[in-house]
N, C-alpha and C positions, 0 to 999 in steps of 0.2 A: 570688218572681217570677222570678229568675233559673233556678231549678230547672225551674220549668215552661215557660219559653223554651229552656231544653236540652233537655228531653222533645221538643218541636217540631222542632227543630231534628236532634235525634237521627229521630224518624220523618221527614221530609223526606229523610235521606240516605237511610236504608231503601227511601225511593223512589227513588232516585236523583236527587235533586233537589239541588242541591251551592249552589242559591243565598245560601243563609245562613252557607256556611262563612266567611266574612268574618267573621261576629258572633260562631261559634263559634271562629272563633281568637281572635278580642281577649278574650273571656271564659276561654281556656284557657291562652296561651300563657305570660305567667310562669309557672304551673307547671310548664309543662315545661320551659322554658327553666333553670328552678331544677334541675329533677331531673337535668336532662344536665349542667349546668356543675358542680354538686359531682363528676364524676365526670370529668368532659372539660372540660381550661384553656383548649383553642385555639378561639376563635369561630368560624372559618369551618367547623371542623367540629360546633358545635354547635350552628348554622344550618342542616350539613346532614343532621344527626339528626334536629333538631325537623322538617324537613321530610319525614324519613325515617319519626319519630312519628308525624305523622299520615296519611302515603300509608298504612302498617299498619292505623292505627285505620279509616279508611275500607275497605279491604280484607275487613277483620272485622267491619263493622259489624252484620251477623246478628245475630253474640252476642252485642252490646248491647243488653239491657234496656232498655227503654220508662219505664220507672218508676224505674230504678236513676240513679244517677248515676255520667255517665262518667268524672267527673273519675279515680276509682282506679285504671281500666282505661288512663286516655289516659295517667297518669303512670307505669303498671308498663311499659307499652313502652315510653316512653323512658329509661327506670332498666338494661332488659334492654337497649336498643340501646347504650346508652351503655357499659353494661358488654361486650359482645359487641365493641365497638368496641378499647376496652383491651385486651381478650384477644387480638383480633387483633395489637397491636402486642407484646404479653409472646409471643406464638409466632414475629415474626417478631425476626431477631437486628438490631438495629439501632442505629446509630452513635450517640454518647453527648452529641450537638448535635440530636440528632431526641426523643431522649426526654426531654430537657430543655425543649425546644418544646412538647411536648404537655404536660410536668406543672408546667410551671412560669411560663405566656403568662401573666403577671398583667394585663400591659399594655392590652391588648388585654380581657380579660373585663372589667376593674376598672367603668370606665362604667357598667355593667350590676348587677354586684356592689354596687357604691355605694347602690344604692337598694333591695336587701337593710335595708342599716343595720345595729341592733343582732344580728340573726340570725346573721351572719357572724363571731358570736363564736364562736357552735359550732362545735362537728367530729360526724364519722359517725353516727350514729342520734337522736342531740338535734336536729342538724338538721334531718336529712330530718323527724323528726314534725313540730317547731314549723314547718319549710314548709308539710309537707303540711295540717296543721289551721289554720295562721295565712293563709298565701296562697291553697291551693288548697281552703281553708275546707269541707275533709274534715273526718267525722266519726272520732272514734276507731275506731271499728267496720270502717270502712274502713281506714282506715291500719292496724289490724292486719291486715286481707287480704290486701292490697300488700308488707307487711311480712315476711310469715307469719311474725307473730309473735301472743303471746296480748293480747286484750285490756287484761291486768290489767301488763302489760309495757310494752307504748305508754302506757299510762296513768301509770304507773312513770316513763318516760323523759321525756315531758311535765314530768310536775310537777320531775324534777332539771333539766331542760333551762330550765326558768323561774326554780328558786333561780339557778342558778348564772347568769341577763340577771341578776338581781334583785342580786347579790352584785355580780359587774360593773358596773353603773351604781349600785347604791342604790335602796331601795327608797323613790320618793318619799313614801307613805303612811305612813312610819314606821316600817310593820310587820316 
């Protein structure tokens, strides 16, 4: 059901019709929100990414696919802005109280982070799959797109990214 309220909702913009963005953010925005904050600590700029993520995605919305789901495409723009963003700050030379700010605002993200949960055990690509396929309830096939990586690798990273929640808390089933 939700798949086919995003196909809607996707032709709608196509028309320029922007009424439904309301529904397509609450259906989208933890994912993105996840994709920028692994990568960006400071909330107020990862508010103004995610805003940044989607004025993009609307800009583009030609190349969205009717049929496709946008979730892989709405979360590679904010993975590349997110990252475009840091690069910005690794070229500029900057005082050692500013880059502490940006890599280290736990304060400030944590609220948000908290309701991650067990997720937040990971680090670097365990992560991003078990989001991508757990929150933004992508398919593998897609996360390896987003990824560019092979299928058989996400899949790979999945299943170590699950021993090791399972080793962490215990496996209740015994298993």
């Amino acid at each position: 059901m939700k798949k086919v309220r995003i196909n809607e909702i996707i032709k709608e913009f196509k028309e320029h019709d922007y009424q439904s963005f309301d529904e397509f953010y609450e259906m989208t925005n933890r994912l993105v929100y996840i994709m920028i904050a692994k990568i960006i600590k400071d909330k107020s700029l990862i508010e103004d990414l995610m805003q940044d993520t989607y004025v993009k995605f609307l800009e583009n919305i030609k190349s969205v696919s009717l049929n496709a789901n946008p979730t892989p495409y709405l979360a590679q723009i904010a993975k590349n802005l997110a990252i475009n963003e840091i690069n910005k700050y690794r070229k500029v030379e900057l005082d050692d109280e500013l880059v502490l700010s940006i890599k280290d605002d736990k304060d400030e993200s944590e609220s948000r982070t908290v309701e991650l949960g067990i997720i937040d055990y990971l680090n670097g690509d365990d992560h991003e799959v078990v989001t991508m396929h757990i929150v933004g309830e992508m398919k593998f096939k897609e996360i390896s797109k987003v990824m560019n990586k092979p299928l058989g690798t996400v899949l790979w990273i999945y299943n170590r990214a699950i021993k090791k929640l399972r080793d962490k808390v215990g496996d209740k089933d015994g298993k």
